[in-house]
N, C-alpha and C positions, 0 to 999 in steps of 0.2 A: 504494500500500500504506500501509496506517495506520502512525503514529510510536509508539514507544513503550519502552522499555527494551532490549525483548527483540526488535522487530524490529529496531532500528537496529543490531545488529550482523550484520544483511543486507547484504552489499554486493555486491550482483547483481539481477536481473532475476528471480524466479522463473517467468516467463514466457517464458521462453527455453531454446530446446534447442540443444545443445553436436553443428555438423556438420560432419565436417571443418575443423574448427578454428574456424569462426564460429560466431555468436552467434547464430540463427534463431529469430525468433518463429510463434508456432503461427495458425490461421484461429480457435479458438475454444479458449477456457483451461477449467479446471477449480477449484473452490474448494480452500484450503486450510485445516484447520481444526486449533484449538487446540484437542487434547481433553482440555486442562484448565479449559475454559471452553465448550466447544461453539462456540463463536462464528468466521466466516471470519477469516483473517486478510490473504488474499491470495490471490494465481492460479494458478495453474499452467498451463503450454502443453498444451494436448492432442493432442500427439501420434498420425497416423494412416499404415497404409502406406506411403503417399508419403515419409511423413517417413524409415522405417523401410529406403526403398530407396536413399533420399538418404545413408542414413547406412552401409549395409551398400556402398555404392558412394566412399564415404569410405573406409573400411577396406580396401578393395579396392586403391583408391589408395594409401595409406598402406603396406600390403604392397609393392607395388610400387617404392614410393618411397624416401626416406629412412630411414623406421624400418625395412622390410624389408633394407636393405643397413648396419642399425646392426650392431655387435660386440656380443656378450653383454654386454661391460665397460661400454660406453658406455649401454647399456638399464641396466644396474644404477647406474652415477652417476645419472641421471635419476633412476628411482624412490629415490636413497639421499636426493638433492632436493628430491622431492615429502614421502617422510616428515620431513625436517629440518620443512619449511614447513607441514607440517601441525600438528606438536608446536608451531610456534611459534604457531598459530589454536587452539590445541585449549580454550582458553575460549570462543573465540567458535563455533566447531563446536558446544561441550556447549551453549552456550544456545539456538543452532539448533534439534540435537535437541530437547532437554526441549521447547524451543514445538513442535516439530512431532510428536512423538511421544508428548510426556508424562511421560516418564520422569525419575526426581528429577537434578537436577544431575550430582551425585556419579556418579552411573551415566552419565549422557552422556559425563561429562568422561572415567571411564573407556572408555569406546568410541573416545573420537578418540584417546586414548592408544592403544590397540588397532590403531587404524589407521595409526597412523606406524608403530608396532612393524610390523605386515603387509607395510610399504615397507620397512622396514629387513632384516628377514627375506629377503625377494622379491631386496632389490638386491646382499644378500651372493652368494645362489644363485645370481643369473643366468648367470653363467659358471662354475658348479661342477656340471653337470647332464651328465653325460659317458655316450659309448657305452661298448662296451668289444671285446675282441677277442678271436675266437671259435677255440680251437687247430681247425684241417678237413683236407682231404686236401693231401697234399704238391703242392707249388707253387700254392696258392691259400693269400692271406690275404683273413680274411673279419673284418669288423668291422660295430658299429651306430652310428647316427646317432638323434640325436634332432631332428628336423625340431617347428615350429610347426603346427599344423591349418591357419592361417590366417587366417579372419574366425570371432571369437568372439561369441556371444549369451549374455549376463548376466542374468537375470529377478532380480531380489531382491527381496525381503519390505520388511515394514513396521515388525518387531518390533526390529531389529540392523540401520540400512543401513549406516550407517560399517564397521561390523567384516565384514558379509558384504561389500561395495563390496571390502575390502582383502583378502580371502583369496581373493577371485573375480578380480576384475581385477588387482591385485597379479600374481597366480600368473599370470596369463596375456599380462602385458603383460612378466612375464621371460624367457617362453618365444621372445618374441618375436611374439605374436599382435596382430592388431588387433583393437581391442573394441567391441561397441556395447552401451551398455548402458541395459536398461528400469528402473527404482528403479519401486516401490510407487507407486500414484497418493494411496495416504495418508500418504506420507511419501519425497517426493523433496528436499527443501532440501537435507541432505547432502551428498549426490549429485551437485548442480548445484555445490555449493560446491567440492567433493576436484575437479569436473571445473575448474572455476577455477584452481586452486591446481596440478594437473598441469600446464596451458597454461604457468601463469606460471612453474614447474619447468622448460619445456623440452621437454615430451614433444610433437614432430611429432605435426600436423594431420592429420587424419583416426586415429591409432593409439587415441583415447579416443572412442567419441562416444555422448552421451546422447539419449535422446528418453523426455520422459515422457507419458504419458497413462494410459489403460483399460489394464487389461489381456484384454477380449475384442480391447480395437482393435489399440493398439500392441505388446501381446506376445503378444494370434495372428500378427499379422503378421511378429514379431520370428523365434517360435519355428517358423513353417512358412515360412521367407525359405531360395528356392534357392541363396542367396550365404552363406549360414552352415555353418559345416562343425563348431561345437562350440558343443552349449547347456549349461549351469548354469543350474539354478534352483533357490531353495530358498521351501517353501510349502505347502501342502497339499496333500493327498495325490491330490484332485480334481481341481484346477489341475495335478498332475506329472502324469498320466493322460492330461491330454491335450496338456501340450506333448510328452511321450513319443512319442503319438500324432500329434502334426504333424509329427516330427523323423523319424517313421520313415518319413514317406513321401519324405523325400531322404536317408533311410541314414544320419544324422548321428549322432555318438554323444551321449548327455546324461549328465550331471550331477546327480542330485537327493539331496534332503536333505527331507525328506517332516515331519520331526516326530517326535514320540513319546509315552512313556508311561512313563517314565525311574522305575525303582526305586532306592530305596536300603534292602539287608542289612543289618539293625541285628541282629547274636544275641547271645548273654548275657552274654558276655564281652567286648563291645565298651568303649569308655572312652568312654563318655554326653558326658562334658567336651568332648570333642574334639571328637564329633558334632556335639552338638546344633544349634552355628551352621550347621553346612552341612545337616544337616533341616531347617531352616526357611527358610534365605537363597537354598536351590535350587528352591524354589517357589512362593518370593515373591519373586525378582527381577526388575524389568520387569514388573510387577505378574502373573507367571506365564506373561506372552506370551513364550514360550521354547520355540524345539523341545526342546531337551535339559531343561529342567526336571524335575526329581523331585519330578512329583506322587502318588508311591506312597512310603510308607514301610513295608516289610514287618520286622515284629518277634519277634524269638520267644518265646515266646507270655509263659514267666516276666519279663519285664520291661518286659512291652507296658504295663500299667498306666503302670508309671513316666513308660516316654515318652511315652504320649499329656500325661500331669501337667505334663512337664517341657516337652515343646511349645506345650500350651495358655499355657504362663505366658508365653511369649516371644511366641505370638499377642495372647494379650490387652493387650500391649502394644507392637504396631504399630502406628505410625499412616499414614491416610491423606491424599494431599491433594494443590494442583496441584504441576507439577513443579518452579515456583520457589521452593517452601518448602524444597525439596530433603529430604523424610521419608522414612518407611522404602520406602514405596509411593506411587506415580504413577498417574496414569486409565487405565482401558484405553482403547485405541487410538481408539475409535468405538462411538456408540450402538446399532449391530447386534451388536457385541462383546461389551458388559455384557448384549444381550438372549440373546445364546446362551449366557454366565455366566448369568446368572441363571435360564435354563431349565433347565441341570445340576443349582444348587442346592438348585430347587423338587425334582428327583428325592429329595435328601437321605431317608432312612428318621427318623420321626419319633424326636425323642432321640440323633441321632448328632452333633452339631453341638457338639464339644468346647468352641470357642472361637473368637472372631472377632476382628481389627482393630476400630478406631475410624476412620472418617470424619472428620475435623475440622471443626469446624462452622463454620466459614467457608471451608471449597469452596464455588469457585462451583457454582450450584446448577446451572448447564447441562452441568457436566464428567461422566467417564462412569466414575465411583467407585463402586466395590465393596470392600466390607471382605472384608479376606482371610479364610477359611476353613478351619477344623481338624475333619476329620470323622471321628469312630470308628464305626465300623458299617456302613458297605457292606462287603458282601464282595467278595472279588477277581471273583467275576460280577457286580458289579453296574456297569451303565454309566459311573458316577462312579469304578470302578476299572479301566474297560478304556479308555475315550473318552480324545482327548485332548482338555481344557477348553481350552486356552488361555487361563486365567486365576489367580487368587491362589487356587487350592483344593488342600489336599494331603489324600489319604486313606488313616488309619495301617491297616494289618492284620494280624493276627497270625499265629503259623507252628511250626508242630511239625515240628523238624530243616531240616536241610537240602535235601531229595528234597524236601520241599511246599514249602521256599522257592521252591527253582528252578521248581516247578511254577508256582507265582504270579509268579514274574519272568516267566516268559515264554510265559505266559499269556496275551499281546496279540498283533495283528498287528504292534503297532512291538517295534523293536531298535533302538534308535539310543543313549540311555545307561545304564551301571548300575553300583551302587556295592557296597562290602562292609566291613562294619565287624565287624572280629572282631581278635583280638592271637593269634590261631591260625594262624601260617603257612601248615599245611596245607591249614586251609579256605580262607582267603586264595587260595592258588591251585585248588584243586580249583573251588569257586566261580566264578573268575577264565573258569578252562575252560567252564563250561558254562554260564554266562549269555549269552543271545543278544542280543549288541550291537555294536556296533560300537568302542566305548569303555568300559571297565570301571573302573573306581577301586576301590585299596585304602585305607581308610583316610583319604578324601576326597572331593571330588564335584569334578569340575572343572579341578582343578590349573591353578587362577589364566589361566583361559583356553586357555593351551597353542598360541601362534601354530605353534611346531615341531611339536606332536601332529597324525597324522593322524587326517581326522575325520568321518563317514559313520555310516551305518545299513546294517539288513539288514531283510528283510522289509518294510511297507509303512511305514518311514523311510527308503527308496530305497538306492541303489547308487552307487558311485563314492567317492570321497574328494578332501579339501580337505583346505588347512591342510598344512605340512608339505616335504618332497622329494614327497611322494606328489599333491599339486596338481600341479607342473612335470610328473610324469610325464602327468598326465590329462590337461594342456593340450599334449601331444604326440605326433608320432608317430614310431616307433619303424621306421626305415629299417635292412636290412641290406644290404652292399655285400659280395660276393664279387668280388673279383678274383685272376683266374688268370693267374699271372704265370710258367710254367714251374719 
């Protein structure tokens, strides 16, 4: 692997996958690419079934073993472990990411913060996850157990691996489960890294194990593995359809987190001030590659001017550029990325293009930058207001009451997040009620993450929940024990 600033704080193989506690290398690697530069930087193992039975038969082991016969308390000091030693890497993590993903410093650094936080979260809970006791017929007591599934399947994206790595395996390695897990084949360094850093924490051989490659290769074979009894994956909607569909054929339950189309409520009376940062910084973070992103801003109608005015001002002074300038925005991910951006914006209606970012002129010319986008004029039918972009585009619309805002919120196939900005309590909650989401914000977008919030979709942003006591429940299962005792 080439020397250089940002690789030397590599200290691993990225051609190795994590099996049962060794180091394995793959028959044939995969590139990895800086999409701040387009350029390879290094390899990747490519991972194939074989690997995927290797590792699922790890876990099996691992169940079996050691970590199978740990105490909830002892599983929580470990992950309390892993997070201490990750906070103490979390520069060298964020420089990881940004080369491998693109994203400005600042934003990496907070993701690996993110991910201790996840450990720290996970290793409080581990032993605070209790049945409880059911009053039944005389001389039986009847109580519930919460049991582990057993061998867990992980699929994660490419936009968040740190933070989705910690609210997936986190959650499931407190349950007690053993893990195997697939990362993005466009963005595994993290991955390999946190599975480092667990080993050197303490976490028993075979309880964590990665394998990357394809995802036709190694997470078809991940997601239709007879040895898996619980999939998570978070990604589109395409890809959830059909590990849904491999999962159903061994009856496993999943996990998914599909994306969205994320509105945010701005009506008349909302405080602009307060806003505005979070209208703009919710669809331009991670250059828009964001399931929950708020690339809708729906406004009513009296002070729709204003905000488009007051948005454009804060676009046109964004800048772009690679992730080590650490700016307001990062490359997107890959050059098919920018080409399906840029196939949305070609839809733009001629004259709707409020305001744009700046490029900095000294990105490298091979990175895969797009100046963010402020669009007035699609209407809420028009694909630019239903699709999700996956990129730096937000489109303002306007709204007469509240009956046609909710119409326009949820007016997509996703529900995954949605915001409401008003100092009207009533609407506050009326709204609250009848937005179709999963997560609804007053008064915010976000709330600073929210490692304790649970956190899912409805409709085609999938089902289940992360994040929270409501992850341990999902990475569980739910035993009742009647005994009749006279």
């Amino acid at each position: 692997m080439p020397a250089g600033p940002e690789i030397d704080r590599l200290w691993f193989d990225p051609a190795e996958m994590l099996i049962g506690g060794a180091w394995v290398p793959a028959s044939q690697t995969l590139p990895v690419e800086d999409p701040s530069t387009g350029s390879e930087i290094g390899r990747l193992a490519r991972g194939g079934a074989g690997d995927v039975d290797a590792a699922v038969a790890a876990a099996v082991a691992a169940r079996q073993g050691d970590w199978g016969r740990m105490t909830a308390a002892e599983r929580g000091r470990i992950l309390a472990r892993i997070g201490r030693m990750v906070l103490e890497r979390a520069d060298d993590l964020a420089v990881i990411e940004a080369m491998d993903v693109g994203k400005p410093l600042k934003q990496a650094r907070a993701d690996a913060v993110a991910l201790a936080r996840y450990m720290e979260f996970y290793a409080g809970a581990a032993d605070k996850v209790m049945g409880e006791t059911i009053p039944y017929l005389d001389g039986y007591t009847v109580y519930t157990l919460r049991e582990p599934h057993g061998v867990t399947g992980h699929i994660v994206p490419w936009n968040y691996p740190m933070q989705i790595v910690g609210r997936s395996v986190g959650a499931a390695l407190a349950m007690g489960n053993a893990c195997v897990l697939k990362p993005a084949e466009e963005a595994s360094l993290t991955a390999l890294a946190f599975a480092r850093i667990a080993m050197e924490a303490g976490l028993p051989p075979g309880a964590l194990n990665v394998v990357t490659g394809l995802g036709e290769e190694a997470g078809a074979a991940l997601s239709s593995h007879p040895g898996v009894h619980h999939l998570s994956f978070t990604g589109s909607v395409a890809v959830g359809r059909l590990i849904q569909t491999a999962a159903a054929a061994n009856i496993v339950p999943v996990t998914l987190e599909l994306g969205g189309k994320s509105p945010q409520l701005v009506f008349a009376d909302a405080d602009l001030d307060a806003a505005l940062p979070f209208l703009v910084n919710a669809g331009i973070q991670n250059a828009g590659q964001t399931c929950s992103a708020s690339s809708r801003i729906l406004v009513e109608r009296s002070r729709y001017n204003e905000v488009v005015e007051r948005m454009a001002t804060r676009y046109a002074a964004l800048r772009v550029g690679p992730a080590r300038a650490d700016l307001d925005v990062g490359p997107l991910i890959s050059a098919r990325q920018k080409e399906i951006v840029a196939g949305f914006l070609a839809m733009a209606p001629e004259g709707s293009v409020a305001a744009k970012g700046t490029v900095v002129a000294d990105a490298p010319e091979g990175g895969h930058y797009v100046a963010p986008t402020l669009l007035a004029g699609p209407g809420p039918d028009h694909p630019l207001s239903r699709d999700e972009i996956f990129g730096p585009v937000q489109v303002v619309i306007p709204f007469d009451g509240e009956d046609e805002a909710i119409a326009i919120a949820n007016g997509t196939d996703y529900g995954l997040v949605a915001s409401v900005w008003s100092e009207n309590g009533g609407r506050q909650m009326r709204m609250a009620k009848r937005l179709r989401a999963g997560q609804v914000f007053v008064n915010n977008y976000g709330a600073g993450g929210g490692v304790e919030l649970p956190f899912g979709g409805v409709g085609k942003s999938g089902h289940g929940r992360e994040k929270g006591f409501e992850a341990l429940y999902g990475f569980s299962v739910l035993k009742t024990v009647a005994a009749r005792h006279g």
